[in-house]
C-alpha positions in Angstrom: -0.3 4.7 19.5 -0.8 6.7 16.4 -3.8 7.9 14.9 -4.8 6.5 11.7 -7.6 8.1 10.2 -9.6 6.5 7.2 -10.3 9.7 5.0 -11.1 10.1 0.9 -8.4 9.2 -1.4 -7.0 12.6 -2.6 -7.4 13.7 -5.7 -4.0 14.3 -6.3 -2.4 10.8 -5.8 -2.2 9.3 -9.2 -4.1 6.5 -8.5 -7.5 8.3 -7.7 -8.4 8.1 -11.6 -7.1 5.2 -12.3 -10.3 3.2 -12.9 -13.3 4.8 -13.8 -15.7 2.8 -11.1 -12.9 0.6 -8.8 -14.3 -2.0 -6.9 -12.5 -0.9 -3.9 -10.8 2.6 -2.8 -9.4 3.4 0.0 -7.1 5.6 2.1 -5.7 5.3 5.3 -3.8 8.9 7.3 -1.2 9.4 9.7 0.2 12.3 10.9 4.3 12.2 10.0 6.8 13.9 12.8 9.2 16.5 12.4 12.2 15.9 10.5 10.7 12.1 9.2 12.3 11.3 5.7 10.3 13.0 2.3 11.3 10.4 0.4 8.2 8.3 -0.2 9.8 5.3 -1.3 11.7 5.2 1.7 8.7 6.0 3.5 7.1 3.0 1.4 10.2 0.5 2.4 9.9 1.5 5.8 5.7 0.9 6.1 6.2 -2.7 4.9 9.0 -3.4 6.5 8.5 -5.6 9.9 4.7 -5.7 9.8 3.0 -7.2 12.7 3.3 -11.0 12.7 -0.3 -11.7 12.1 -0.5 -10.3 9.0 2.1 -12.8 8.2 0.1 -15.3 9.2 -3.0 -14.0 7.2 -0.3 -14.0 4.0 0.4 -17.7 4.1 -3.5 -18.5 4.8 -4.1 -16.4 2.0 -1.7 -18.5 -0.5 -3.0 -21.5 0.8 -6.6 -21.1 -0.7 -5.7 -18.9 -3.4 -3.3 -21.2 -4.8 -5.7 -23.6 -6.2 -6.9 -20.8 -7.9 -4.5 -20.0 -9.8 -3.6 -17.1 -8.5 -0.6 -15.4 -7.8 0.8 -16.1 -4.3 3.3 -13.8 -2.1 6.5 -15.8 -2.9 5.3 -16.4 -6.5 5.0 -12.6 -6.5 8.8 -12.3 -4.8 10.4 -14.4 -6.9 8.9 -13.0 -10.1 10.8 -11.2 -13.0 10.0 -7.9 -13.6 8.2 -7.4 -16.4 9.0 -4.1 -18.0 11.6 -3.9 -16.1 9.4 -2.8 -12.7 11.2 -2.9 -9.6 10.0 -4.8 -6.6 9.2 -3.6 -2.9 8.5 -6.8 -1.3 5.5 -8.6 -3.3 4.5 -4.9 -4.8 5.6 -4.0 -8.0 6.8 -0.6 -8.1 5.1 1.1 -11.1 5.6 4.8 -10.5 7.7 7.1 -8.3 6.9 11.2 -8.5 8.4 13.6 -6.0 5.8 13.1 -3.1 4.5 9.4 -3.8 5.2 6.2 -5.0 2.9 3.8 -7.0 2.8 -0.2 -6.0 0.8 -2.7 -6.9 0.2 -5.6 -9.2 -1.9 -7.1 -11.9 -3.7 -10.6 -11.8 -6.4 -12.6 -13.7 -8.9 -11.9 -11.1 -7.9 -7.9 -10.5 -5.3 -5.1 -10.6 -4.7 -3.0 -7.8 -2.7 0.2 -6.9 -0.9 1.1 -3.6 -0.3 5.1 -3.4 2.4 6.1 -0.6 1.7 10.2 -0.8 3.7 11.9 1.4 1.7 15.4 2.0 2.4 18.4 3.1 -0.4 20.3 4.9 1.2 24.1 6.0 0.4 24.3 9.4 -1.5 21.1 9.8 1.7 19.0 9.2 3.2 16.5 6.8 0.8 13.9 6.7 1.5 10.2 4.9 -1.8 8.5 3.1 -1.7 5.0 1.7 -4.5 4.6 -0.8 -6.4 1.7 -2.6 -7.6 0.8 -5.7 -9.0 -2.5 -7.1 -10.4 -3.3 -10.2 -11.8 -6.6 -10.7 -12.0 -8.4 -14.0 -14.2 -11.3 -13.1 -16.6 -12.6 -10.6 -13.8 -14.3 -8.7 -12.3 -10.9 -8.3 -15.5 -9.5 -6.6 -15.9 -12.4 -4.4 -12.6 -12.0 -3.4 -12.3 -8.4 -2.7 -15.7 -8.9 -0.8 -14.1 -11.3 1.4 -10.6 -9.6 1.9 -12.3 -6.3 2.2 -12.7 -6.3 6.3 -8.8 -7.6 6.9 -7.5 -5.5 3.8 -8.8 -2.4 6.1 -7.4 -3.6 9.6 -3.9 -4.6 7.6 -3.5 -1.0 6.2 -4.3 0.3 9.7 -2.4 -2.1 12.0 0.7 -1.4 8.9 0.8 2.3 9.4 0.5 2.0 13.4 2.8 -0.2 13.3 5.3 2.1 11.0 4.3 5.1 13.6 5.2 3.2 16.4 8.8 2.5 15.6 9.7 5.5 14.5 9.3 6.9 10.6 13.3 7.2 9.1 14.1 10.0 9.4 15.8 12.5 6.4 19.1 12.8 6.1 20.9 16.0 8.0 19.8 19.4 6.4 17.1 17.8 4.5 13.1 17.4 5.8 
């Protein structure tokens, strides 16, 4: 199985300045093998691709209590049009792509939140991927809910990029790494 490692968010992904004081931040590290693709959205396509089935599950129990919320659900978030013209990686908007990462995430009544995929290259320590979490809330349904989702948002980061080692990262296209 391979190792994930819960380390700081870098300093260099874009969103470790996002919000002055987020109410969650997080990152999560693997270790990348030879030759696997440098192109972090394909990276970032690849990572939430075929997750384990019970964070599936965990999804549709998810929009089952938040709907009477009002808040936005995973196939509300699908089907949605994107506004300013974002594209969409699954239920993540896609706000920002830079040569090493890409930027997902999404905004809601109760909080916003940012996804970093940084693919990082280390020297002689390796080319490492970290997924990194932000969340600001707006409201105290926002706290309670990142207080509740706090322990399986951890274990679905981990159990996502196990998962993604475990197949087999894409790899880059011949001549490229």
């Amino acid at each position: 199985m391979p190792r994930v490692a819960r380390v700081p968010v870098p300093p260099e992904t874009s969103v470790a300045s996002l919000y002055p004081s987020p109410d969650l931040a997080d990152a999560y590290a693997t270790r990348l093998p030879a030759g696997a693709s440098a192109d972090p959205q394909a990276l970032a396509r690849f990572l939430f691709a075929g997750q384990p089935r019970w964070i599936a599950s965990l999804l549709r129990l998810r929009d089952l209590l938040v709907a009477g919320f009002g808040l936005k659900t995973a196939k509300s978030l699908q089907s949605s049009p994107r506004p300013g013209g974002h594209p969409r990686l699954g239920i993540f908007r896609i706000y920002a792509t830079h040569g090493n990462e890409v930027v997902l995430g999404e905004d809601d009544s109760h909080l916003d939140f940012r996804v970093s995929v940084l693919r990082q290259d280390r020297g002689p320590a390796g080319t490492w991927l970290i997924v990194s979490t932000v969340v600001r809330c707006h409201n105290r349904l926002g706290r309670a809910y990142i207080a509740l989702i706090g322990p399986f948002h951890r274990a679905v980061v981990r159990a996502t990029i196990a998962r993604a080692g475990e197949a087999g990262w894409p790899s880059a296209p011949q001549g490229i790494s």
